[in-house]
Structures are given as structure tokens and as C-alpha cells.
N, C-alpha and C positions, 0 to 999 in steps of 0.2 A: 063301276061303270068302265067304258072303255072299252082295250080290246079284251078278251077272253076267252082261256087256253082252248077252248070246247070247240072254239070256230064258231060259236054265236053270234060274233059281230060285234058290234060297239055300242057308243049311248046314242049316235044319229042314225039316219039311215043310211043305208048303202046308196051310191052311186051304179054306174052303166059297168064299171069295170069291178065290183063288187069290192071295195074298199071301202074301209070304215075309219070316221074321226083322224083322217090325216094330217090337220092342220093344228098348230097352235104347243106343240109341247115345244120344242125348243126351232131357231133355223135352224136350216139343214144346210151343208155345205153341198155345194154344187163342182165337177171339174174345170170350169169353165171361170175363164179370166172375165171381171170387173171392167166394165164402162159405164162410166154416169149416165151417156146414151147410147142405146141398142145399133149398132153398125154391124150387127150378124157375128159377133166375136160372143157371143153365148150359147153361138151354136155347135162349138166345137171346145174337145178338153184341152185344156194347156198343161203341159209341164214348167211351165217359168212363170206364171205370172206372179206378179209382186201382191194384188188382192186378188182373190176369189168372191164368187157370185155366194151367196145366202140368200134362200128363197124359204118362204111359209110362214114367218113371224113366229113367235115364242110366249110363254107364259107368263113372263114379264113384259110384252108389249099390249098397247094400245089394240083395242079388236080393228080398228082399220087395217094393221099391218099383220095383221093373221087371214091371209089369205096367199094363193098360189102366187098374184102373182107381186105380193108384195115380197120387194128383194133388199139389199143391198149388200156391202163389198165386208169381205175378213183378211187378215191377214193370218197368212196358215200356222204362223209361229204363235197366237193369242190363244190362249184356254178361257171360256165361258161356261158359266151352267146352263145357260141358256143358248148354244148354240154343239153341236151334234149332227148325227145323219139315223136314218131309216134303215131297220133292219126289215128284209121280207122278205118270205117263203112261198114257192111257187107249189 
């Protein structure tokens, strides 16, 4: 299941923008600095921040936080197996 080489798609259905299964394998790091609350500083990349944003949940979390827009903060020096970014071909 999953994705697969063929371009077949995944084990769900696709969405509007034809992507398949993008949630739930590990967060994904985001360029964008870390606030507990949203004051529009996610909408833009930082070079300094002290945490970064992680968005999608992982396959060691709870299914509530496997979703887009479940987030929360990293510190870019920490290594997780559970935490990574999205590779994609246009």
C-alpha cells in the first residue's frame, strides 16, 4: 500500500490536487518559526528561529494529531524517527 513507483496512487483516495496518503508517516518540518499562538509568524521562513513549526503528526502519534493541521514546535538540532520532510515530483 502506499505510494507506488507506477504513479498509481496510494491506499486512500486522492484529493482536488491529486495527492495521495500525505499524512501520518513522520512531522514534517516546516521553515517557519514556532508560536504557541498563530500572530501570522507561520507565514513566513525564518533563518533564526530557536523552534520551528512541525505540521501532519507521525506514526507514533495519537490519530487526533495526524492531521494538517495538527502542529507543534522542534528544535532543529534534535534527530527523531519520527520527525522528517516530504519529498515530491512535479
Amino acid at each position: 500500500m502506499g505510494w507506488q513507483a507506477d504513479g498509481s496512487g496510494g491506499q486512500f483516495q486522492t484529493q482536488h490536487l491529486r495527492l495521495h496518503d500525505m499524512l501520518g508517516n513522520v512531522w514534517e518540518w516546516t521553515c517557519s518559526q514556532y508560536k504557541k499562538h498563530y500572530d501570522g509568524t507561520e507565514e513566513k521562513c525564518s533563518d533564526s528561529a530557536r523552534y520551528y513549526s512541525l505540521r501532519g503528526g507521525s506514526w507514533g502519534h495519537r490519530p487526533r494529531w495526524v492531521r494538517a493541521a495538527g502542529r507543534d514546535d522542534g528544535y532543529p538540532g534534535n534527530r527523531y524517527n519520527y520527525i522528517g520532510f516530504r519529498l515530491a515530483q512535479d
